[in-house]
C-alpha positions, 0 to 999 in steps of 0.5 A, a space after each residue: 435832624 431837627 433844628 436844635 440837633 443841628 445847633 448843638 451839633 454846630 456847638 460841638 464842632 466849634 468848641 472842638 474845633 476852637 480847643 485844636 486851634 489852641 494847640 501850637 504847631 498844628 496846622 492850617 491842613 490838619 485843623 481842616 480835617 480834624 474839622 472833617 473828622 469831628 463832623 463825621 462822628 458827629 454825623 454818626 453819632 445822629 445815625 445811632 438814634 431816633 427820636 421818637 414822641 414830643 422831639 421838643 419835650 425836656 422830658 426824655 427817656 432813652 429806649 434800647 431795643 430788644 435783639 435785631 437783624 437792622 435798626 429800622 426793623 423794630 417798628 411795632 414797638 418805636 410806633 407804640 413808643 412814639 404813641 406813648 410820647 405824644 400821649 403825655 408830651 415826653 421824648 423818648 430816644 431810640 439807641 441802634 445797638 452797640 454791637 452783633 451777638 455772635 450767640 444770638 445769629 449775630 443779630 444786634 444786641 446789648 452786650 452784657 456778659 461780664 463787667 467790662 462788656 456792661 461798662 463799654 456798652 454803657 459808655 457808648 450809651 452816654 456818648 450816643 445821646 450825648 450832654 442830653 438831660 435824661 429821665 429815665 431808661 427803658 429796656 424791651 426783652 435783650 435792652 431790658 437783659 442789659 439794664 437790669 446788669 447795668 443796675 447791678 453795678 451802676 446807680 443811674 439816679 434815674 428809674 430803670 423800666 426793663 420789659 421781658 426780661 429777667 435773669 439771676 442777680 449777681 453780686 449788687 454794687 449799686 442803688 436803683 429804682 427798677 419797673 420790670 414788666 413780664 407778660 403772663 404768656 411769655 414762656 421763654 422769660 415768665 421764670 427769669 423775671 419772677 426769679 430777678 423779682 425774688 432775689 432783688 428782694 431785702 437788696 439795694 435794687 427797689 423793684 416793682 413787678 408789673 404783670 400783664 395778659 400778653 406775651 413778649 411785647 410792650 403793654 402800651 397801656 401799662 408802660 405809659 401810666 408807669 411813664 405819666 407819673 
């Protein structure tokens, strides 16, 4: 945990801590495990994410990850991300995913199913990263599956990059700006990202189709020219 993280952290705990302080009838002992317990959320909190690229930067993008068996087992695309980051001086945060998908082997994943698990999913996105002033939002393959349901209902105000993902358009409640990138070779998700590009069109969902002479992986090239301007 770097210096400023352990300062906000420090921040957290006392304005916390403070605020039970003020409550009447509250005492000596319970305030010193509330202590206990604000630090270990917090603690958590940091375990969920990796920052990756210029950590310094005011520049951050938050990136969610594509189905996994462990967090740390992603490293190709955190290695091509972190590249990215400090190729154009900007951080980007790596989020561990919500939960385990019992339809994909109960490997890690986004939970997008229906409205509530987006909204869940989502608000566990907010509180992970914390008060951080975020860029924009990038998603490979399952995180890009989640931001393009997310984008439907939420206008995030920030550009959305999804990477091998795709799918058919829902009912679209929201406004957003959307880079989605599909490989020429990805046969399990070429159609869905072409049919997502389709039905986008004359909605309130801006979407820029970028295609690219690979498969399922994230063009480091590409993502980071997108990312420059």
């Amino acid at each position: 945990m770097n210096t400023n993280n352990i300062l906000k952290l420090l921040k957290t705990i006392y304005k916390n801590f403070i605020s039970l302080c003020k409550c009447k009838g509250v005492k000596a002992i319970n305030l010193f495990f509330c202590l206990i317990i604000f630090i270990s959320c917090q603690s958590s909190k940091e375990k969920n994410k990796v920052i990756l690229g210029n950590k310094s930067s005011k520049n951050c993008y938050i990136y969610l990850c594509g189905l996994t068996q462990k967090f740390n087992y992603e490293k190709h695309n955190r290695q091509i991300l972190d590249d990215i980051g400090k190729n154009i001086s900007i951080k980007i945060i790596a989020i561990k995913p919500k939960d385990r998908c019992i339809d994909f082997d109960n490997m890690l994943c986004w939970p997008h199913n229906n409205k509530q698990e987006i909204i869940e999913t989502y608000k566990y996105i907010k509180e992970t990263i914390n008060n951080e002033n975020i860029n924009g939002y990038i998603g490979f393959s399952n995180g890009g599956f989640f931001l393009l349901k997310l984008a439907e209902i939420e206008s995030l105000n920030k550009p959305i990059i999804a990477i091998g993902a795709g799918g058919y358009i829902g009912e679209i409640k929201a406004k957003n700006n959307l880079f989605l990138f599909i490989g020429k070779q990805d046969k399990w998700h070429y159609d869905l990202a072409k049919q997502f590009y389709k039905q986008s069109q004359n909605t309130s969902l801006n979407v820029k189709l970028i295609e690219y002479d690979q498969g399922h992986v994230i063009p480091q090239k590409l993502l980071q020219q997108v990312l420059q301007n």
